[in-house]
Steps between C-alpha positions, in 0.01 A plus 500: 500500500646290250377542160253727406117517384455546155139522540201397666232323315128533623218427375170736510222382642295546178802308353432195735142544438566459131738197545279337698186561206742357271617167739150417524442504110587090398741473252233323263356844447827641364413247202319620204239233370378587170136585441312245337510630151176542265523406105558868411801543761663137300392656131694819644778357621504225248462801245790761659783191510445422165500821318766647749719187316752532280348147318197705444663808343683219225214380432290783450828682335475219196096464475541891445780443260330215345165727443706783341674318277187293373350796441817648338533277286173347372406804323194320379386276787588807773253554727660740722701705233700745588456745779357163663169663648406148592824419692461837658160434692607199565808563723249874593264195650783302670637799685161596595432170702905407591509809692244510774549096522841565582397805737273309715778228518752737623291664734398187708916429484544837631223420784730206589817710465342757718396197769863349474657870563249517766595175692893580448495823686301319834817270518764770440346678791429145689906455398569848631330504843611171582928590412412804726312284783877294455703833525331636820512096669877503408551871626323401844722181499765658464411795770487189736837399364644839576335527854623134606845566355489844689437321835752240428770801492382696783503154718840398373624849565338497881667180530830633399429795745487272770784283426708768462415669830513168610903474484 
């Protein structure tokens, strides 16, 4: 035979069965269209871009530098002084809120993440089942190949049997 095999490439029937669930799903579901958002998912999101920026840390890095050294340095007028009790609770209250905000933010981003990993796996398999539908319609093609060129031989060879006895 000329050439050999390398391998044959079949599909399952559960694999067909799950290529076929997967044809039928429209494209338009692959795409993600995001929830209609209530005011607490904005604030939350609104809230986790801006402290997660560097624009906020400046900011907050000279109002805290600003409050220290007012209070540093208006020994009579202080009224934060020194271990800055005040400032303290303050950022104690900031971090209380900031965090859960954030935390609910990130957690309806991770539901979307989760959705988006979900959706991305269906077309790698789609992907998969469909390059090994190819491989097994290009093996049987070229099976045919193989068979036709096989008969082409064996009838050129009975023909050159018969010429030969022929003379």
């Amino acid at each position: 035979m000329i050439g050999a095999t390398i391998g044959q490439h079949r599909l399952t029937a559960e694999e067909l069965a799950h290529l076929n669930q997967l044809r039928e799903q429209s494209p338009a579901q692959n795409v993600i269209v995001a929830p209609r958002l209530g005011l607490g998912d904005r604030v939350a999101d609104w809230l986790a871009a801006t402290v997660g920026s560097w624009h906020f840390i400046i900011v907050q890095s000279l109002l805290l530098t600003l409050w220290i050294v007012l209070n540093v340095v208006g020994w009579i007028a202080a009224w934060d002084p020194y271990p800055f009790i005040l400032l303290n609770l303050a950022l104690s209250f900031q971090a209380a809120y900031t965090a859960p905000i954030i935390m609910m933010s990130q957690n309806r981003q991770a539901a979307i993440d989760r959705h988006n990993a979900e959706n991305d796996y269906k077309i790698n398999c789609k992907a998969e089942l469909e390059i090994e539908l190819l491989h097994q319609k290009i093996d049987l093609l070229r099976e045919q190949e193989v068979d036709r060129l096989v008969r082409l031989v064996s009838s050129l060879e009975r023909r050159l049997l018969d010429q030969s006895s022929e003379k």
